[in-house]
mmCIF entry with sequence, helices, sheets and N, C-alpha, C, O atoms, coordinates in Angstrom:
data_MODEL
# 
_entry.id   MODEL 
# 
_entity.id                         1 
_entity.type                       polymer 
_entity.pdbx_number_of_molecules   1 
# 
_entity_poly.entity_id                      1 
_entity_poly.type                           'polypeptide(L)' 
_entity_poly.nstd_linkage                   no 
_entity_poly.nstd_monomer                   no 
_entity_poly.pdbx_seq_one_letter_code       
;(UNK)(UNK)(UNK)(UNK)(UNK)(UNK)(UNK)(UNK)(UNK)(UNK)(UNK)(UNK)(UNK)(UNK)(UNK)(UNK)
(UNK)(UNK)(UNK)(UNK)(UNK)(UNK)(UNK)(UNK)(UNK)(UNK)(UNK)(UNK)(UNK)(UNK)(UNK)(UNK)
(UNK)(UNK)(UNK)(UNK)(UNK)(UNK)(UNK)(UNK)(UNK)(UNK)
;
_entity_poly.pdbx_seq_one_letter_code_can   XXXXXXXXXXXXXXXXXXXXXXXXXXXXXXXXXXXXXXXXXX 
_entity_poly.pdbx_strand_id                 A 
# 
loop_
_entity_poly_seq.entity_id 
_entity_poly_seq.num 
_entity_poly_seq.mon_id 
_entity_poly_seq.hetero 
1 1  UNK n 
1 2  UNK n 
1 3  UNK n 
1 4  UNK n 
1 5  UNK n 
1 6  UNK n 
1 7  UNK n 
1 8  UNK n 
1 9  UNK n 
1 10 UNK n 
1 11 UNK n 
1 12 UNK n 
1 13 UNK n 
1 14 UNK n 
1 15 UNK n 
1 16 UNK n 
1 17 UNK n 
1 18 UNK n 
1 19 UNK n 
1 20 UNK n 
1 21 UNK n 
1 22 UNK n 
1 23 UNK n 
1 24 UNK n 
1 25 UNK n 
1 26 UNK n 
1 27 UNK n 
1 28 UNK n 
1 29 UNK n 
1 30 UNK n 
1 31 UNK n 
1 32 UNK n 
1 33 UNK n 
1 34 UNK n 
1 35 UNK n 
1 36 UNK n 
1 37 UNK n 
1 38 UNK n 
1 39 UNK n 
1 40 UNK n 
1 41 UNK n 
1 42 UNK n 
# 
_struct_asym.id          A 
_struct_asym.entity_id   1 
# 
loop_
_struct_conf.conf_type_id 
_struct_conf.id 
_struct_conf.pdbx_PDB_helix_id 
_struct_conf.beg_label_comp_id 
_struct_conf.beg_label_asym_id 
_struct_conf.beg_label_seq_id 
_struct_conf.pdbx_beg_PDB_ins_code 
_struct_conf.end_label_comp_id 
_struct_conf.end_label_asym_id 
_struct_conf.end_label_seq_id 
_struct_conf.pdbx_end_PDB_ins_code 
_struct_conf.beg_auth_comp_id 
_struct_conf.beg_auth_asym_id 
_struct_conf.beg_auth_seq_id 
_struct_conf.end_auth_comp_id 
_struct_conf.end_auth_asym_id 
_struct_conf.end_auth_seq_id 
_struct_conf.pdbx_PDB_helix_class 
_struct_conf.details 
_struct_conf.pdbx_PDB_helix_length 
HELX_P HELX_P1 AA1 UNK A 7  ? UNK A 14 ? UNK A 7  UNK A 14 1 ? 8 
HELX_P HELX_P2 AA2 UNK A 18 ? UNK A 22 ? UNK A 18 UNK A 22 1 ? 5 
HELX_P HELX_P3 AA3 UNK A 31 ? UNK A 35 ? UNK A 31 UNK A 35 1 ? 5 
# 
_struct_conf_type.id          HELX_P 
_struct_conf_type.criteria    ? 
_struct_conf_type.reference   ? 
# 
loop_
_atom_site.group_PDB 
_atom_site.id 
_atom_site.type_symbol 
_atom_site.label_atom_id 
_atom_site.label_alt_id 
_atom_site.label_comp_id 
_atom_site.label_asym_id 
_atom_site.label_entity_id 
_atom_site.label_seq_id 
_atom_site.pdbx_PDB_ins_code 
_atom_site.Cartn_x 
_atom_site.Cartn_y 
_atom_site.Cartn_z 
_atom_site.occupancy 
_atom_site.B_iso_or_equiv 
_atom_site.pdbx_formal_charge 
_atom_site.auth_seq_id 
_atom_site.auth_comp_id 
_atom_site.auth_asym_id 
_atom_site.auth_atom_id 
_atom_site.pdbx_PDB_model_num 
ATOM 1   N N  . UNK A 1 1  ? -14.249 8.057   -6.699 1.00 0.00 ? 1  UNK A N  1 
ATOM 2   C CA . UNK A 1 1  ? -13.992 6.698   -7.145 1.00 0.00 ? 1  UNK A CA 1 
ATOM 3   C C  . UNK A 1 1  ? -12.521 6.340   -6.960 1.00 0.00 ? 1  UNK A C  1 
ATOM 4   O O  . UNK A 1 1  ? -12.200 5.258   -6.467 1.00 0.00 ? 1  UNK A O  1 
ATOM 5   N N  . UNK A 1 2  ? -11.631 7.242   -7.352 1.00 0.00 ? 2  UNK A N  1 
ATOM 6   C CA . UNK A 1 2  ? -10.208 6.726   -7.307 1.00 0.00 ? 2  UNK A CA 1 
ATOM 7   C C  . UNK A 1 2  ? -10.038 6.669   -5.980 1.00 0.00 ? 2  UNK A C  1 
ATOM 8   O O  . UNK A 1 2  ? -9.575  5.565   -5.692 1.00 0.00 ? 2  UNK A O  1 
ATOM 9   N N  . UNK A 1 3  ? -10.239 7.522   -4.792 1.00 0.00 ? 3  UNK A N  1 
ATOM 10  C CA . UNK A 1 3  ? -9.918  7.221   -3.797 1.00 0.00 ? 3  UNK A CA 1 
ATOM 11  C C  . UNK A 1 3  ? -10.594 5.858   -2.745 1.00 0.00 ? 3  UNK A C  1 
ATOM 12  O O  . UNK A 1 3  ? -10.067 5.351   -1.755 1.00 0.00 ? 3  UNK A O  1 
ATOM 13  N N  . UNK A 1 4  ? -12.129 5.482   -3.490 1.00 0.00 ? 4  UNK A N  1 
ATOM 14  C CA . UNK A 1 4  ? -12.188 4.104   -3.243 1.00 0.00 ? 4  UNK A CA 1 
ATOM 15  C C  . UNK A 1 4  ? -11.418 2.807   -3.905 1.00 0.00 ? 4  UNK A C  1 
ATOM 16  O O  . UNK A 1 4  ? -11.705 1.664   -3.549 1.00 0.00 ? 4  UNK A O  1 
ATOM 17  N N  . UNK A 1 5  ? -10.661 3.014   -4.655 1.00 0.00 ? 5  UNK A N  1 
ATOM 18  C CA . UNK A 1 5  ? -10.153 2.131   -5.016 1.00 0.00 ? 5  UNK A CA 1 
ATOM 19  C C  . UNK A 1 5  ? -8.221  1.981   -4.659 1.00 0.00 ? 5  UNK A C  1 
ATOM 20  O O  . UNK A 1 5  ? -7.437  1.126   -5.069 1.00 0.00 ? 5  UNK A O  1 
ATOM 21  N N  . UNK A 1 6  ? -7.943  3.328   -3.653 1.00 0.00 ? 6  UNK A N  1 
ATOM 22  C CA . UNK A 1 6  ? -6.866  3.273   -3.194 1.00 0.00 ? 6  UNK A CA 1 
ATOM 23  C C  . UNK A 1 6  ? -7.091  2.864   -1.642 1.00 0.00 ? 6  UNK A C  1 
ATOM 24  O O  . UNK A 1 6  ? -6.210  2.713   -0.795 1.00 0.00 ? 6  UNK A O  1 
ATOM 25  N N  . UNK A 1 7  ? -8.458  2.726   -1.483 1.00 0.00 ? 7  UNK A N  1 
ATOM 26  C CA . UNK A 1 7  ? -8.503  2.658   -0.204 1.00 0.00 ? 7  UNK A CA 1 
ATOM 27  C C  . UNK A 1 7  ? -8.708  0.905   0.136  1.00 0.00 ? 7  UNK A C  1 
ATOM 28  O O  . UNK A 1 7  ? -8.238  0.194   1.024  1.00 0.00 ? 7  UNK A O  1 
ATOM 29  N N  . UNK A 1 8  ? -9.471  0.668   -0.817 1.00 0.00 ? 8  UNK A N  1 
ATOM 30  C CA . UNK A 1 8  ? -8.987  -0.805  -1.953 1.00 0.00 ? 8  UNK A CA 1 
ATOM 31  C C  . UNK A 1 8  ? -7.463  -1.630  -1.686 1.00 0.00 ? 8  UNK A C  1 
ATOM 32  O O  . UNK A 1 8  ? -7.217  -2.670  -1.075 1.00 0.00 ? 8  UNK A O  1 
ATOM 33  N N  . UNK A 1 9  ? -6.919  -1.039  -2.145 1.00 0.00 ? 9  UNK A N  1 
ATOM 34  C CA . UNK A 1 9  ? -5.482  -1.432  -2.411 1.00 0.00 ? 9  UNK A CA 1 
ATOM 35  C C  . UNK A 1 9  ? -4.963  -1.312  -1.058 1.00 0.00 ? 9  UNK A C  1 
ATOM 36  O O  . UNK A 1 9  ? -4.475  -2.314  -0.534 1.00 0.00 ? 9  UNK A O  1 
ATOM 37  N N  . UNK A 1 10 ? -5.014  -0.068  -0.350 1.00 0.00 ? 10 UNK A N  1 
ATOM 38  C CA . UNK A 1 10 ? -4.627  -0.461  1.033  1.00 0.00 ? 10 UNK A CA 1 
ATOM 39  C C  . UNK A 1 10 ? -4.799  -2.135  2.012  1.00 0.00 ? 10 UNK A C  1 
ATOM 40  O O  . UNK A 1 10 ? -4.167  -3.083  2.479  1.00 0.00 ? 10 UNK A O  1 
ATOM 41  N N  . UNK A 1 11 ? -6.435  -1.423  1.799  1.00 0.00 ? 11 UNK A N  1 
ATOM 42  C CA . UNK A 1 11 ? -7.102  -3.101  2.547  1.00 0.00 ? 11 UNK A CA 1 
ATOM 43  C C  . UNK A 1 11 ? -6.324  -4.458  1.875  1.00 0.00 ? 11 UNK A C  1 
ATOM 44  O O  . UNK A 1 11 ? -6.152  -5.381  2.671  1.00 0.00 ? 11 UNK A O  1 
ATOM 45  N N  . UNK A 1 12 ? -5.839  -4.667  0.487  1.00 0.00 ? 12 UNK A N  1 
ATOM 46  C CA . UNK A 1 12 ? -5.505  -5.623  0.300  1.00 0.00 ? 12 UNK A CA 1 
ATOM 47  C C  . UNK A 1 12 ? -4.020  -5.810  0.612  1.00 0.00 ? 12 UNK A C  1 
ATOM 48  O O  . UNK A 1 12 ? -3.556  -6.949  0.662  1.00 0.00 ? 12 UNK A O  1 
ATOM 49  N N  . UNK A 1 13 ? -3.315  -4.813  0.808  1.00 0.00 ? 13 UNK A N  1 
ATOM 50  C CA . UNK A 1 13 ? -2.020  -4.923  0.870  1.00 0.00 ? 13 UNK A CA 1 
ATOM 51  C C  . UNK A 1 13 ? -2.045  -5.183  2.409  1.00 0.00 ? 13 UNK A C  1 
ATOM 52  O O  . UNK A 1 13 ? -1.181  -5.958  2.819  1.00 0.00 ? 13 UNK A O  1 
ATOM 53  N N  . UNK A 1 14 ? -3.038  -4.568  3.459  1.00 0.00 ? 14 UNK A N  1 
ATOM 54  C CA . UNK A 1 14 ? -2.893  -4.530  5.209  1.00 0.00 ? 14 UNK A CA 1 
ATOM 55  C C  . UNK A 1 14 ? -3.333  -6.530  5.303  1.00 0.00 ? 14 UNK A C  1 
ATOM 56  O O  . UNK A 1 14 ? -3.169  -7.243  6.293  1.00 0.00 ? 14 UNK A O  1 
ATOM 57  N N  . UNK A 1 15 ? -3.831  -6.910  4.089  1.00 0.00 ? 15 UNK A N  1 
ATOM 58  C CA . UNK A 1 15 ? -4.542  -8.679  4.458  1.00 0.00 ? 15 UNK A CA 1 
ATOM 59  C C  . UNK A 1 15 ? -3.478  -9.786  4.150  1.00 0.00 ? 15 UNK A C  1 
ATOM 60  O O  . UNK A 1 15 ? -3.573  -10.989 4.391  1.00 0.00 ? 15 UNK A O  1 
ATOM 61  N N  . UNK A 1 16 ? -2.002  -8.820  3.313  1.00 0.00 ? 16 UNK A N  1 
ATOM 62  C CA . UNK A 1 16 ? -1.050  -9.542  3.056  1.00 0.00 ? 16 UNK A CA 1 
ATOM 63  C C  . UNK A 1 16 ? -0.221  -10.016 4.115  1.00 0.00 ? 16 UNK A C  1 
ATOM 64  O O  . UNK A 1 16 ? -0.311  -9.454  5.207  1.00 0.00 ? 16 UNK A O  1 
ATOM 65  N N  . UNK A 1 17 ? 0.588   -10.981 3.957  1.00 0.00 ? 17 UNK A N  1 
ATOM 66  C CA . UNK A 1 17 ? 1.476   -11.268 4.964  1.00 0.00 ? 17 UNK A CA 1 
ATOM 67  C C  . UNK A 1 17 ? 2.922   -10.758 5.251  1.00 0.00 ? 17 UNK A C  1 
ATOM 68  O O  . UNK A 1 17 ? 3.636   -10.818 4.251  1.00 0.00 ? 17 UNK A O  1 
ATOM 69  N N  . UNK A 1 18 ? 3.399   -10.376 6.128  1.00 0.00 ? 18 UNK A N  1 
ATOM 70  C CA . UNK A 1 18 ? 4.994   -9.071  6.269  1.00 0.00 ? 18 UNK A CA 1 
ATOM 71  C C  . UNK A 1 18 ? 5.916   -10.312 4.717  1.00 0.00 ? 18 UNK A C  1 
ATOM 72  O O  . UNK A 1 18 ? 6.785   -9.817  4.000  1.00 0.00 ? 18 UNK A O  1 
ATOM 73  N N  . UNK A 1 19 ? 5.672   -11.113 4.621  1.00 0.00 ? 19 UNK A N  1 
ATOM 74  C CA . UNK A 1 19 ? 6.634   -11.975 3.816  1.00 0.00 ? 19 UNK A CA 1 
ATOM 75  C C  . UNK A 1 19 ? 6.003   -11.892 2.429  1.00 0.00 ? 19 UNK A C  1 
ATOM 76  O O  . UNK A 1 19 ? 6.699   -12.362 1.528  1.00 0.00 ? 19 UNK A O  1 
ATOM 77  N N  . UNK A 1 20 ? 4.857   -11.401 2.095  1.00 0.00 ? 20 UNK A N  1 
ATOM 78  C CA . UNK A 1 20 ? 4.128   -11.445 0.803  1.00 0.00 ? 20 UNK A CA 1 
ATOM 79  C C  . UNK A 1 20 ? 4.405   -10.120 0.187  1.00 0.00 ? 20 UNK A C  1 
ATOM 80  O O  . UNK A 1 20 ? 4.492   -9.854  -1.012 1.00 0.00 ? 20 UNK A O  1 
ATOM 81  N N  . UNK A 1 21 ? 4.595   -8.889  1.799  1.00 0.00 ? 21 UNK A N  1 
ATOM 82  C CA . UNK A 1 21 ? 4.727   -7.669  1.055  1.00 0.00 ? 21 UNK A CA 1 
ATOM 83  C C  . UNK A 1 21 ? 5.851   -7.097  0.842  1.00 0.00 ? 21 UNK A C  1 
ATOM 84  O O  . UNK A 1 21 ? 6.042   -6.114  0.127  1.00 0.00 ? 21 UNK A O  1 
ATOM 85  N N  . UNK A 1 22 ? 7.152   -8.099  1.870  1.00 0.00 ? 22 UNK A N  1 
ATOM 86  C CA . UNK A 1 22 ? 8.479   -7.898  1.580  1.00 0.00 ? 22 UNK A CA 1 
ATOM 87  C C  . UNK A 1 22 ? 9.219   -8.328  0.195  1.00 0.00 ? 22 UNK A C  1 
ATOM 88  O O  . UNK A 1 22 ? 10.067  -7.682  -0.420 1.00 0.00 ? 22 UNK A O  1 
ATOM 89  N N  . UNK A 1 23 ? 8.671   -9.578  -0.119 1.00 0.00 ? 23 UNK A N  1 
ATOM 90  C CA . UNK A 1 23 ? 8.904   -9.938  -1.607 1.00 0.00 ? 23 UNK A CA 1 
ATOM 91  C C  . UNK A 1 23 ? 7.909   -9.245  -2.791 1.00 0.00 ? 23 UNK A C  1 
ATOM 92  O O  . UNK A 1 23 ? 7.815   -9.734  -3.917 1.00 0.00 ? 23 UNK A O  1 
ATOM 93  N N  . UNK A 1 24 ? 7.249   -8.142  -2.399 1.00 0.00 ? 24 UNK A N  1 
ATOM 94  C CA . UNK A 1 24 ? 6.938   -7.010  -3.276 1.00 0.00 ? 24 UNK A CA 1 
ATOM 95  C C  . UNK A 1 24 ? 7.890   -5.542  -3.083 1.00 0.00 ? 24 UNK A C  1 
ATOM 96  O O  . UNK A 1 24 ? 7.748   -4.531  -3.771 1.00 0.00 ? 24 UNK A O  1 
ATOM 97  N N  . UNK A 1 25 ? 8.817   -5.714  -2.038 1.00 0.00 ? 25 UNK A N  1 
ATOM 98  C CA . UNK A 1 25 ? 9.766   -4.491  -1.745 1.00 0.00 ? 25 UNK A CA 1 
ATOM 99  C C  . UNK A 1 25 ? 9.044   -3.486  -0.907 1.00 0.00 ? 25 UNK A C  1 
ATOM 100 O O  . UNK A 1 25 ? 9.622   -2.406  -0.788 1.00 0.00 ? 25 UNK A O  1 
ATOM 101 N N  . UNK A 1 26 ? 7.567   -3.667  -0.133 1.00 0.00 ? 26 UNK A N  1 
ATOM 102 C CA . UNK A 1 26 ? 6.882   -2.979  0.814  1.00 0.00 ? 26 UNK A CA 1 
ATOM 103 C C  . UNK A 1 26 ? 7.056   -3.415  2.079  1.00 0.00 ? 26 UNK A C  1 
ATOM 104 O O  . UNK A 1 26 ? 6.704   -4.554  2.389  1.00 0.00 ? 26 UNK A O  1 
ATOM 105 N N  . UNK A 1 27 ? 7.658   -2.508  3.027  1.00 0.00 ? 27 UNK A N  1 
ATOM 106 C CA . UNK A 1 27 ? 7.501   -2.568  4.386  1.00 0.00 ? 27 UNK A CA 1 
ATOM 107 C C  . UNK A 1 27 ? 5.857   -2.169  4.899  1.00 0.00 ? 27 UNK A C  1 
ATOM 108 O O  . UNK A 1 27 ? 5.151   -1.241  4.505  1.00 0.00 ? 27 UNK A O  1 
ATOM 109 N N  . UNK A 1 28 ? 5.570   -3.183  5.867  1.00 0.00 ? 28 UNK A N  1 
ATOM 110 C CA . UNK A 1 28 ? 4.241   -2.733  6.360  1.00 0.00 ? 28 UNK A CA 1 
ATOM 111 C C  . UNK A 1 28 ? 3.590   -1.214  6.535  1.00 0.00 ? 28 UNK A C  1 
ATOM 112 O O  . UNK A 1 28 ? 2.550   -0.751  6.067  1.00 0.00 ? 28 UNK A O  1 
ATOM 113 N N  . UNK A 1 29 ? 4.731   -0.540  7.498  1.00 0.00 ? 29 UNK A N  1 
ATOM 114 C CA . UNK A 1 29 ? 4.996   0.858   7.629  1.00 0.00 ? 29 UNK A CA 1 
ATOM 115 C C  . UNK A 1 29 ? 4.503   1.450   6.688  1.00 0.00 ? 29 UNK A C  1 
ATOM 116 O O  . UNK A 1 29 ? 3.715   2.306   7.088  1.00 0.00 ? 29 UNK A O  1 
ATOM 117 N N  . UNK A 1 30 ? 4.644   1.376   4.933  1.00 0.00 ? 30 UNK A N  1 
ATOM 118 C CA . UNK A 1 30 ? 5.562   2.342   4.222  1.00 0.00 ? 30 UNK A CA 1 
ATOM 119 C C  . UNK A 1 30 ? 3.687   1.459   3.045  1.00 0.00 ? 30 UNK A C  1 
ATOM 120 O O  . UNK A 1 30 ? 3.570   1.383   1.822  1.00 0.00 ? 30 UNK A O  1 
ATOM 121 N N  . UNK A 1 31 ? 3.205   1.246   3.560  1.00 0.00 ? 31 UNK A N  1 
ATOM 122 C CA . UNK A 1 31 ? 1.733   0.827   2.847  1.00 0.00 ? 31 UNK A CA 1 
ATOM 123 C C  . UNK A 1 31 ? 1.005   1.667   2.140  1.00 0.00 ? 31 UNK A C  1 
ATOM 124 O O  . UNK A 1 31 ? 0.751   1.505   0.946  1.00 0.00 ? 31 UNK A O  1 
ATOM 125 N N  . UNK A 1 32 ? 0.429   3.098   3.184  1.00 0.00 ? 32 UNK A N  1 
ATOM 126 C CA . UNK A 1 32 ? -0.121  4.277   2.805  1.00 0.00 ? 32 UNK A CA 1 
ATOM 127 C C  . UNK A 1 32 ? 0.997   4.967   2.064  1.00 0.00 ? 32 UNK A C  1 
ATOM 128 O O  . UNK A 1 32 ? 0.636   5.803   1.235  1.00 0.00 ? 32 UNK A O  1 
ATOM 129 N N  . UNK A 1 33 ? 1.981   4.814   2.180  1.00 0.00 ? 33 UNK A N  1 
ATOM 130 C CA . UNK A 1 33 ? 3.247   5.928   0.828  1.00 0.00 ? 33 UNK A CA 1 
ATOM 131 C C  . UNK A 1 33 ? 3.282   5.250   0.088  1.00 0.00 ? 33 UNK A C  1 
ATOM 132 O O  . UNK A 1 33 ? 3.495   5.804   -0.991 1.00 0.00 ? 33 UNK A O  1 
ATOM 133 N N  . UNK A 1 34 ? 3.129   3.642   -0.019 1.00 0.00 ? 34 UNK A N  1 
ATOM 134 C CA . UNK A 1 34 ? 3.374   3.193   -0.995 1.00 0.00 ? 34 UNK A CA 1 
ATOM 135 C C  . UNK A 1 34 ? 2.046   3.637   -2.615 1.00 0.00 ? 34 UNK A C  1 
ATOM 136 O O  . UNK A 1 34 ? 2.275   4.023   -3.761 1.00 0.00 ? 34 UNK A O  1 
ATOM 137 N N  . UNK A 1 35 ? 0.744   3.314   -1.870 1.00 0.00 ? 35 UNK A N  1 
ATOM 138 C CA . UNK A 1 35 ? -0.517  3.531   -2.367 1.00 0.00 ? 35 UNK A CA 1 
ATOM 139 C C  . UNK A 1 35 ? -0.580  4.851   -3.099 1.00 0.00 ? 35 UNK A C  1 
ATOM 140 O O  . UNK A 1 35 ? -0.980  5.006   -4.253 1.00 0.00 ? 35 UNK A O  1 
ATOM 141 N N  . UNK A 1 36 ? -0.134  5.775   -2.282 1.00 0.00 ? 36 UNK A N  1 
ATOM 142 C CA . UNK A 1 36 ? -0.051  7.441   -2.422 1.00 0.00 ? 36 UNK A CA 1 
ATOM 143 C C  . UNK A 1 36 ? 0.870   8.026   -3.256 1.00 0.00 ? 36 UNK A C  1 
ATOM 144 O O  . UNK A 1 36 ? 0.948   9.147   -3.759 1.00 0.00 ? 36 UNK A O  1 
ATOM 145 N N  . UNK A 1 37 ? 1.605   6.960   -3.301 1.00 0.00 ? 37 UNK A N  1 
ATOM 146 C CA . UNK A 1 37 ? 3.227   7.391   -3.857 1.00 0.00 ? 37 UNK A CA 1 
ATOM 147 C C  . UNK A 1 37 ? 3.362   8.583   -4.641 1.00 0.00 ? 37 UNK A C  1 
ATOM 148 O O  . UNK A 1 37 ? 4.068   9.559   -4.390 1.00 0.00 ? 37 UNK A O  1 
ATOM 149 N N  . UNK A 1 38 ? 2.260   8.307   -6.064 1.00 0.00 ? 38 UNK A N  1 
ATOM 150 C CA . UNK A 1 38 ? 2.049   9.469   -7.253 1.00 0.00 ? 38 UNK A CA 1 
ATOM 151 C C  . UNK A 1 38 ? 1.584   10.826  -6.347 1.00 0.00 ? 38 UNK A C  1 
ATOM 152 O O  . UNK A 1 38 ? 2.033   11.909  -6.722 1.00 0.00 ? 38 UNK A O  1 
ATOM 153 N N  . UNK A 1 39 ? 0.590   10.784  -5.027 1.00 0.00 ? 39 UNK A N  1 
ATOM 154 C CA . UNK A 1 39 ? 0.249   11.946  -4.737 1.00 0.00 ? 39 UNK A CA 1 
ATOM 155 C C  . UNK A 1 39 ? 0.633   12.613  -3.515 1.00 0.00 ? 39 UNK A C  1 
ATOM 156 O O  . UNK A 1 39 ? 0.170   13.650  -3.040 1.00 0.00 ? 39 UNK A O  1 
ATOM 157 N N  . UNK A 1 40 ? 1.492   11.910  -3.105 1.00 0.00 ? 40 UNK A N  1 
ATOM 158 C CA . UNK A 1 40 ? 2.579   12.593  -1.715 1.00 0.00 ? 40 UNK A CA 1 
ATOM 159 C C  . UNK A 1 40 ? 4.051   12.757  -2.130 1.00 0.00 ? 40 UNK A C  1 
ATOM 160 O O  . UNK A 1 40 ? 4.569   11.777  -2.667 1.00 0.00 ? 40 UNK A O  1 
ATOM 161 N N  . UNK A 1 41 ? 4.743   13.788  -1.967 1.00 0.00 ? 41 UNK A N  1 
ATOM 162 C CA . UNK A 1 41 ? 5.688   14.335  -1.985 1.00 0.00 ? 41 UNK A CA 1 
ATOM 163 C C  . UNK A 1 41 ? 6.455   13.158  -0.810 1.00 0.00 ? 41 UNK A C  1 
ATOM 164 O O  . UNK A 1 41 ? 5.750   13.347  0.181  1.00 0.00 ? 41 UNK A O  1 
ATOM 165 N N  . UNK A 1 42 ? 7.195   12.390  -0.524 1.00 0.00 ? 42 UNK A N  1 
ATOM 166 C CA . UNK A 1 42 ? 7.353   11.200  0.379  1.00 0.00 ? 42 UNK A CA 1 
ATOM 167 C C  . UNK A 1 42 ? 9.039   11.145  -0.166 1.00 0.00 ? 42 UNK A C  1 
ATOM 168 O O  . UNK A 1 42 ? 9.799   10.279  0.265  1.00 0.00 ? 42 UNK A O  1 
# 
């Protein structure tokens, strides 16, 4: 379950716009580390 719901959060963050996710402090790039953050050493 948790990993459907990070996989979730991906999809919604990849439907954002580079200007929706820059004024959240996310580079497109940096999406999956961002999501993962708690479970990758990054």
């Amino acid at each position: 379950m948790e990993n459907m719901s990070r996989h979730q959060e991906v999809e919604k963050l990849n439907r954002m716009s580079d200007r929706q996710l820059a004024d959240m402090g996310i580079a497109r790039q940096d999406i999956v580390r961002h999501v993962f953050r708690d479970r990758v050493g990054f």
